[in-house]
C-alpha positions, 0 to 999 in steps of 0.5 A, spaced: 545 762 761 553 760 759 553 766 756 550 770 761 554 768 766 561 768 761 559 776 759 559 778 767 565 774 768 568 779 763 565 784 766 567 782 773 575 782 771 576 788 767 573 792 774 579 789 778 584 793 779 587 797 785 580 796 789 582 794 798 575 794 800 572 787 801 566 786 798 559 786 802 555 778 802 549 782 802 544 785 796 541 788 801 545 793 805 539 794 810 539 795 817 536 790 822 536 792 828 530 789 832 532 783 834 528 776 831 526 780 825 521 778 820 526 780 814 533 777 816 535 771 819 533 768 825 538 771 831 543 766 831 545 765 825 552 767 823 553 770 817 560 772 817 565 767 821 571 769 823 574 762 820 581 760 821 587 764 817 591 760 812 598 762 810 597 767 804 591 769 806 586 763 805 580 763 810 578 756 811 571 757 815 565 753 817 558 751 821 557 745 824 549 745 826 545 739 828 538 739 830 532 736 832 524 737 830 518 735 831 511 737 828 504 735 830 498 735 825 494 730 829 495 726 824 499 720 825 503 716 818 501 709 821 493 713 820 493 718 815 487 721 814 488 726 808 482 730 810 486 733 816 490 738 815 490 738 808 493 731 810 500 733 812 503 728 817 507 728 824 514 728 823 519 728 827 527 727 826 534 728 829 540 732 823 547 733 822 549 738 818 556 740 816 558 746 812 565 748 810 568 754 807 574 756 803 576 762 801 581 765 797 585 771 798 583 778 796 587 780 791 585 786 787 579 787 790 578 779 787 576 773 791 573 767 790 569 762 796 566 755 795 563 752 801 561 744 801 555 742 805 550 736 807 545 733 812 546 726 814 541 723 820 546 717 821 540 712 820 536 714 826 530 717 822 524 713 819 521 715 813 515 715 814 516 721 820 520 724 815 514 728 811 515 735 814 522 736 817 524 738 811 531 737 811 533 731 805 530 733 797 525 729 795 527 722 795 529 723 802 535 720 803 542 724 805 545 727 801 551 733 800 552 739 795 557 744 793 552 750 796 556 756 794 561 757 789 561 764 786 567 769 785 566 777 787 570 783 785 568 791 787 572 797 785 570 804 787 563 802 790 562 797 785 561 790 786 560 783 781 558 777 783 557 771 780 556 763 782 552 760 787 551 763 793 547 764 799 543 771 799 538 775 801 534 779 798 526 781 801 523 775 796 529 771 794 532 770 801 537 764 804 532 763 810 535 761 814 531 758 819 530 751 819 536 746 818 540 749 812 540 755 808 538 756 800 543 758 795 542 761 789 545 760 783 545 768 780 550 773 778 549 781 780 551 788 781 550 792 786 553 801 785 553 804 792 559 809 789 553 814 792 552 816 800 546 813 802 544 810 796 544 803 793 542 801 785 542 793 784 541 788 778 542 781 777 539 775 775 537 770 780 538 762 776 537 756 780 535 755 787 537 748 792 534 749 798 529 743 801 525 748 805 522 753 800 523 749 793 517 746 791 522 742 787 528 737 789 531 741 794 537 737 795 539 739 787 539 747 784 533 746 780 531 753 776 527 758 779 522 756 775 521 749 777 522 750 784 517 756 785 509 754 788 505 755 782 502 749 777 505 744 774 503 746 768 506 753 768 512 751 771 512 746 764 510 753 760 516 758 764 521 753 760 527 753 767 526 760 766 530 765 772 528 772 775 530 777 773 531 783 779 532 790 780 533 794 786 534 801 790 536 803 797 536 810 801 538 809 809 541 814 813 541 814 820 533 815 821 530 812 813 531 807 810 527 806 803 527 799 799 525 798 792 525 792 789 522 788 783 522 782 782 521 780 774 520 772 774 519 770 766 512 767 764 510 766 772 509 773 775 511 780 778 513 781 784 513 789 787 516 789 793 517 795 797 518 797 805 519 804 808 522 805 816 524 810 820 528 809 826 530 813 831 531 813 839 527 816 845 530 816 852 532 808 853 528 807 847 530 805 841 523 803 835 523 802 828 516 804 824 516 801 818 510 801 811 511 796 807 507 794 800 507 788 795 504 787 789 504 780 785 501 780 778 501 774 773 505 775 767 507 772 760 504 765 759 501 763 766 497 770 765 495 768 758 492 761 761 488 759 767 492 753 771 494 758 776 491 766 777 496 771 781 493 778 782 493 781 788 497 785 794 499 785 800 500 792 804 503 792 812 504 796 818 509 793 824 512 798 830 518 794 833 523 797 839 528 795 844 530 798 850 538 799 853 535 794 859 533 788 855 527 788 853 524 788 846 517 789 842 515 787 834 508 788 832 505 788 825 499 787 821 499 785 813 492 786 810 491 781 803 486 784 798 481 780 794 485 777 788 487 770 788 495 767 788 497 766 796 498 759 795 502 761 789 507 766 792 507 766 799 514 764 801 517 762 795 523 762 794 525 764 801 523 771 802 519 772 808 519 779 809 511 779 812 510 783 817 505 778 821 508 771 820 509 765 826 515 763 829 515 756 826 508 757 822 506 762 817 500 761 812 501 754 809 497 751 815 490 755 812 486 753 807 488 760 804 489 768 806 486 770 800 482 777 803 485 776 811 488 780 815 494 778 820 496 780 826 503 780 831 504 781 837 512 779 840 515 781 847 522 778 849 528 780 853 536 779 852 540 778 858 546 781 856 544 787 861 543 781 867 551 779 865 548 773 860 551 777 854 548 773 848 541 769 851 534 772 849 527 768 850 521 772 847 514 769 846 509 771 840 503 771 839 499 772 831 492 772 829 489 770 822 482 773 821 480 769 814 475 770 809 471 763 810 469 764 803 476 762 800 479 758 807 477 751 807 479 745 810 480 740 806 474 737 806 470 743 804 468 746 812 470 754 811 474 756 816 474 763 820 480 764 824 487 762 826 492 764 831 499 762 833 502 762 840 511 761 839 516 761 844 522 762 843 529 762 846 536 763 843 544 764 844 549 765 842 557 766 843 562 770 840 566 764 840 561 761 835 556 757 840 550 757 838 542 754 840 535 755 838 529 753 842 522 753 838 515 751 841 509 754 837 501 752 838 496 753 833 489 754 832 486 752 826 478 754 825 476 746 824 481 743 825 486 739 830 491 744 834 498 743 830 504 744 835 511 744 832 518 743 836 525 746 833 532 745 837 537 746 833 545 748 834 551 748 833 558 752 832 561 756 827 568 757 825 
């Protein structure tokens, strides 16, 4: 991998000449128009502050977020019992996460970021409460990491980037929305020397992320190692990477993706989505297809500890009218092949079109063979003189195959349905809060509810 890293560092250098155009913080060079999409972040985050000029052209910049949450299996850890919801524990808890950036001037088309960060409870929290608010790695105690350290240079529609870096891509995403994002050590190329067209290769490294890493998620630990498949095939994948290829048509109406998404010894992820966005009267929509395959590959396909074989093909219709109010409907179907468990969400990437607000697919036993559906209504305020506030509210529905999600004491389950509400602001001078309430009805099990509060400033 030094090698790696070594060979595209020379190539990022000898691409730096005359270019005054500064470089995208985006793979992914879609639109996302309808508001509180599942491919993107959540509406608050800020991905660009404006941050505090600095003599010769340095930018210092930041976002101080703190939060709190609180999720409810009926499941107490004073009295666990792990045959309820596959014995996950009520947990709640109060953090302070502080995220500071410096970046350099843009010389040449070349520039450079690093970007500390850390997440601290001041001693407030109990362990024991701990369990599922994914905030600390897995000794569960504070910690601080150097989350972004990456260099980036473009020339006539070419860009390199090589560091450490938070980056969103449909698979591999920073997924924001919880308390702190993931950062991927990777480097990548992206071409868009081309109208409307967009070529991109890379290789993704190593992750930190607490949510999403099934490792240490306060460390970068390989790609391999944080993802969700067994111990055994992650000993067998050797802290192997991913390596990653896409294509990109969008003009004002179309927007076709096309990636793929090469994980050594692990599996194969195909991943790609067709929009069409147009605007009728008052009405602004986005029709969208979308197909994901997941194929085992290398040494898990040539054992049996995990099996991955199956496919994911989805339809939404999302819009929002001049007046405020907005839409999201989708359906995924999942055909009959094994490895939901193994792949859903992995990395970050939750491009599905039928999730949950707070909760997605972790609280079944499985999705194997189900069909999701999503129904969503809100409202943005900026036409009532409230620039900035939005409040909806979203309703999902898991039909399941009882033949493969049970509880974990065995019992089939045939349905789950979600009930969110959600309300979110943001200032352009950086203010930022979310609310979050979400209720679930799990087919033998108790209801789960989860509240999310988390805020802060962006600089």
């Amino acid at each position: 991998m030094r090698h790696f890293l070594t060979a595209t560092a020379v190539v990022i250098f000898s691409l730096c000449a005359g270019v005054q155009v500064h470089a995208a913080e985006r793979i992914d060079a879609a639109r996302n128009d309808t508001i509180d999409s599942d491919h993107g972040f959540e509406t608050v985050q800020h991905t660009g502050p404006q941050g505090l000029k600095l003599p010769e052209g340095w930018k210092f910049s930041g976002d101080i977020r703190t939060g709190w949450v609180s999720y409810d299996y009926g499941n107490s850890p004073n009295h666990p019992d792990p045959d309820i919801n596959k014995g996950h524990l009520d947990s709640h808890g109060y953090y302070f996460i502080p995220k500071i950036s410096l970046e350099t001037p843009e010389f040449h088309g070349l520039y450079a970021k690093v970007t500390g960060a850390g997440v601290t409870d001041f001693g407030i929290n109990k362990k024991k409460w701990e369990t599922r608010n994914f905030a600390y790695g897995d000794n569960m105690d504070p910690y601080a990491i150097l989350q972004e350290a990456f260099v980036s240079c473009t020339y006539k529609g070419n860009q390199v980037v090589a560091g450490a870096k938070e980056i969103s891509t449909p698979m591999v995403d920073a997924d924001d929305w919880y308390l702190l994002a993931n950062s991927f050590q990777a480097a990548y190329y992206v071409n868009t020397m081309f109208k409307n067209v967009l070529f991109a290769f890379g290789y993704f490294y190593k992750m930190a992320g607490p949510w999403d890493s099934a490792s240490d998620g306060a460390n970068f630990r390989s790609m391999s190692d944080a993802s969700f498949v067994s111990a055994e095939d992650k000993k067998n994948a050797d802290d192997s990477g991913i390596f990653t290829g896409a294509f990109q048509y969008s003009d004002d109406h179309h927007n076709l993706q096309v990636w793929e998404y090469y994980a050594t010894d692990l599996y194969n992820t195909f991943f790609t989505q067709y929009d069409f966005t147009n605007k009728f009267k008052k009405l602004k929509y986005d029709a969208g297809a979308q197909f994901i395959n997941f194929k085992e590959v290398g040494d898990l396909s040539h054992n049996d500890y995990s099996e991955i074989d199956y496919s994911i093909i989805s339809f939404r219709l999302d819009g929002s009218f001049d007046w405020g109010l907005d839409f999201a409907t989708g359906m995924s179907f999942y055909t009959n092949g094994p490895g939901t468990a193994e792949t859903l969400g992995a990395w970050g990437g939750y491009p599905y079109f039928a999730n949950g607000m707070i909760f997605h697919f972790f609280e079944a036993g499985s999705l194997r063979h189900a069909n999701t559906y999503k129904a969503q209504l809100g409202y943005e305020f900026s036409a009532l003189g409230i620039k900035g506030l939005w409040l909806g509210s979203r309703y999902t529905y898991f039909d399941l195959d009882s033949d493969y999600s049970e509880t974990a004491s065995g019992q089939p389950q045939d349905y789950m349905s979600m009930i969110g509400l959600r309300i979110s602001y943001k200032h352009d001078r950086g203010f930022y809060f979310t609310g979050t309430y979400e209720t679930v009805d799990l087919d033998h099990e108790p209801n789960v509810s989860a509240l999310r509060l988390i805020g802060g400033f962006t600089f």
